[in-house]
C-alpha positions, 0 to 999 in steps of 0.5 A: 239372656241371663244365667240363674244359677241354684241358690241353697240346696243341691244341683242335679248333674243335668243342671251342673251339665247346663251351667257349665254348657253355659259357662263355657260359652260365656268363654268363648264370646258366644253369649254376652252375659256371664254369672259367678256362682251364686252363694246362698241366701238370696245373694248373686253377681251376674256380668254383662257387656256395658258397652266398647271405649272407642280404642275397643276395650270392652267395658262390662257391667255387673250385678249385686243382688241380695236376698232384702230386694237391693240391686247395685249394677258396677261398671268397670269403666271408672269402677262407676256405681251405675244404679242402686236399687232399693225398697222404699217403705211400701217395698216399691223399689227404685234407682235412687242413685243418678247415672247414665242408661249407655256408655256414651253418657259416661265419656260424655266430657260433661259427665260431672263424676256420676257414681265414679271412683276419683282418683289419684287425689279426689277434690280439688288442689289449688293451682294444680300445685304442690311440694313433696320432699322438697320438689315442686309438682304441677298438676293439670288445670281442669277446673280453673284455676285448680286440680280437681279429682285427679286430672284430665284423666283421672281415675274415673275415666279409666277402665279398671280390671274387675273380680268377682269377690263371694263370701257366704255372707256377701258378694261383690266386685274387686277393681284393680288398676296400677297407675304409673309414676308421671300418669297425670304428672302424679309421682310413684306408680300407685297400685290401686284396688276399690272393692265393692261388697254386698250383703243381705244387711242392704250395706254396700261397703267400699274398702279402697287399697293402695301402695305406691313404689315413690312418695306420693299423695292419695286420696280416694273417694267415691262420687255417687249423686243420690236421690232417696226419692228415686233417680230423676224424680225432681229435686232433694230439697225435702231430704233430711241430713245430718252430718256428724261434724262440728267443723268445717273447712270454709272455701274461698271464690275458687272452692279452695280451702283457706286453712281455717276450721272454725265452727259451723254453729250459727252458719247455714251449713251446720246439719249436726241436727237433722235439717232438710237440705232445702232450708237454708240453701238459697240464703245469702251466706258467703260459703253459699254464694261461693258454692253456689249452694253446698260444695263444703268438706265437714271435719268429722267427730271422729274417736279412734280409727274405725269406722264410726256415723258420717253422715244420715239422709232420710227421704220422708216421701219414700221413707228410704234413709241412707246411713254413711259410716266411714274411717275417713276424717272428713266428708264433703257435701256437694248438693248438686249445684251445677247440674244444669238440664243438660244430662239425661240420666237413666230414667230418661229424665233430665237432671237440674240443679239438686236433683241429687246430692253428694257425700264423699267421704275422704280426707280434706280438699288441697291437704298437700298445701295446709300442713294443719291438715291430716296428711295425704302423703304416702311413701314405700313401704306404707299402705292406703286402706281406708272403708266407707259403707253405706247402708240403706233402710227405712223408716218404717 
C-alpha cells in the first residue's frame, strides 16, 4: 500500500480526512508504509518497513522522488543509499548504483561497504595504530594488517535514527546516531549526523555533521559503488572519468599510503583528462598491481573551502554523467576490484570484478600517521561539516 499525498494545489476535507485516517494508522503499526507531506513540484518521501536486525530493531527504507524522473531509496540500516534511479538519455530510467534487494544482503559479512555511511574513520589506518595528544590507540584489525572504514563495527553496520528533512525546494532524510567514547576503541563520544537532500536539479547533496566531547579523529565518507549503465549490467570499463586532481597519494603492498604526493603525470592513474576507466587498468604499473586495479586517494585541485568539481563520469551507452562536487581535499577511486561473483545485488544479477566503481570523497588514508597530511583531528568545541553532492544529468 502507498500513500499519494496531493502535490500544489488545495485539499479537500474528504482528502484531509483520508490522509490523516492514514496517518494515523501508520502510527499504530496497522499499515507498513508511511508518507510525509509532500512538497510541491513533483517532489515527495514516503517509508516502508526494509526488513528486522535480528535483536528486532526495525530497519526502514525511504524514498526521494523529485519532479526531473530521479528516485533515491536510503535505508536507516548503515544510512545506506540502496538504489538511485535516474534517466539515461532516451528517458529510460535505471538503478545505476549496486546494493542488495533485502536486509540479508546488507548483514551479509561480505558486503563490501554497498552505498553505506563509513565511519568513524573511512579508509584504511595502517596496523590499526595511531597517537592523539600523546596517548597510543589501537584499533581493530580488519583488513589485515590494517584499520579500514572504522572497524568490525562500524558505522555501516549501525542503525541510525532517521527524519525527514522538506523544503520547498528539496526533500530529504536527516540520520542521526551518537557513538560513544571506546565504540571500536575510538576516543570521545561522537554525535553524528549525515543528511541526504533532493532536488528537482537530479542533485543528491550529503552534508555530513559531527561534535565530539574528547579529542578525536574523523573522517566520514559515503560508499556508493555506481554503474552509469545501470546496476548489474556488466562491467564499467567504457565509462569516461575524470579527476580534478594533479597528485596522489601512492600506496604500498598493504593499501597504505607511504607519505609521498607526487605527481600523477606520466602514470596510469592520472585521469586529469577524461579517459575511459578501462584503458589502462590491466597495465603493469606497481600502484596497479598493488591495488589490484584502482584502490588511490587523488589529492584535489582545490581554491578555497567551498564546494568545487572532484571528479566526472560519463556513460557513453546510456549517455548518463555523474558530476561529484565536494569541500573534501581528497577523493578515492576504487574501481571495484574485489568483487568477486559472489554477490547478487538487486537485479538479481551477480556482481564481478568492475561492475562498478567507487568515489569517495574524504580526507586522505591514515591522516592520523603523515603529519604532511591535512588533519583529521577533532577536539571539543569544533565542528566536523563537510558537503559532497552528486549530481546526475545527460549528455544529450
Amino acid at each position: 500500500m502507498q500513500l499519494i499525498v496531493a502535490r500544489g494545489g488545495r485539499v479537500g476535507t474528504a482528502a484531509r480526512l483520508a490522509v490523516s485516517i492514514v496517518l494515523a494508522a501508520a502510527v499504530i503499526g496497522l499499515i507498513g508504509i508511511t508518507a510525509t507531506e509532500a512538497s510541491s513540484r513533483g517532489l515527495s518521501v514516503t517509508r516502508d518497513r526494509f526488513g528486522t536486525m535480528p535483536d528486532g530493531t526495525a530497519v526502514f527504507r525511504y524514498t526521494l522522488t523529485n519532479g526531473k524522473g530521479m528516485e533515491v531509496k536510503l535505508i536507516t540500516y548503515g544510512g545506506a543509499i540502496q538504489s538511485l534511479r535516474v534517466p539515461d538519455r532516451k528517458g529510460r530510467k535505471a538503478n545505476v548504483t549496486l546494493g542488495f534487494s533485502t536486509l540479508a544482503g546488507y548483514l551479509n559479512p561480505a558486503n563490501p561497504y554497498f552505498g553505506c555511511i563509513t565511519g568513524r574513520y573511512a579508509n584504511r589506518i595502517a596496523k590499526g595504530q595511531f597517537t592523539l595528544d600523546g596517548k597510543s590507540y589501537q584499533l581493530a584489525i580488519n583488513n589485515p594488517p590494517n584499520h579500514l572504514h572504522g572497524g568490525n563495527v562500524g558505522f555501516d553496520k549501525r542503525v541510525w535514527d532517521a527524519t525527514v528533512i522538506q523544503t520547498k525546494s528539496s526533500v530529504g532524510v536527516k540520520f542521526t546516531r551518537v557513538s560513544p567514547g571506546g565504540e571500536e576503541n575510538y576516543p570521545g563520544a561522537l554525535t553524528s549526523a549525515v543528511t541526504y537532500t533532493l532536488n528537482n536539479r537530479n542533485a543528491l547533496r550529503m552534508n555530513y555533521h559531527a561534535t565530539t566531547d574528547a579529542p578525536t579523529i574523523v573522517n566520514l565518507t559515503n560508499h556508493a559503488y555506481w554503474n552509469l549503465s545501470g546496476e548489474g549490467t556488466g562491467d564499467i570499463y567504457d565509462h569516461e572519468l575524470f579527476i580534478n586532481a594533479k597528485r596522489y597519494t601512492p600506496i604500498d603492498a598493504t593499501l597504505i599510503p607511504t607519505g609521498e604526493i607526487p605527481l600523477l603525470a606520466g602514470t596510469p592513474l592520472d585521469f586529469s583528462k577524461s579517459t575511459k576507466i578501462g584503458k589502462r587498468i590491466r597495465g603493469s604499473h606497481q600502484q596497479l598491481l598493488f591495488g589490484r586495479g584502482y584502490d588511490h586517494n587523488y589529492v584535489l585541485n582545490r581554491h578555497g573551502t567551498g564546494l568545487s568539481l572532484a571528479a566526472r563520469v560519463r556513460d557513453p551507452k546510456s549517455g548518463r554523467v555523474l558530476e561529484i562536487l565536494t569541500q573534501e581535499p581528497g577523493i578515492q577511486f576504487y574501481s571495484g576490484n574485489f568483487l568477486d561473483g559472489t554477490l547478487v545485488g538487486t537485479s538479481g544479477r551477480t556482481y564481478r570484478q568492475s561492475d562498478g566503481f567507487a568515489l569517495e570523497t574524504q580526507h586522505y588514508p591514515d591522516s592520523p600517521n603523515h603529519a604532511n597530511f591535512p588533519s583529521t583531528v577533532l577536539r571539543p568545541g569544533g565542528t566536523y561539516d563537510t558537503t559532497t553532492i552528486y549530481r546526475f544529468s545527460t549528455d544529450d
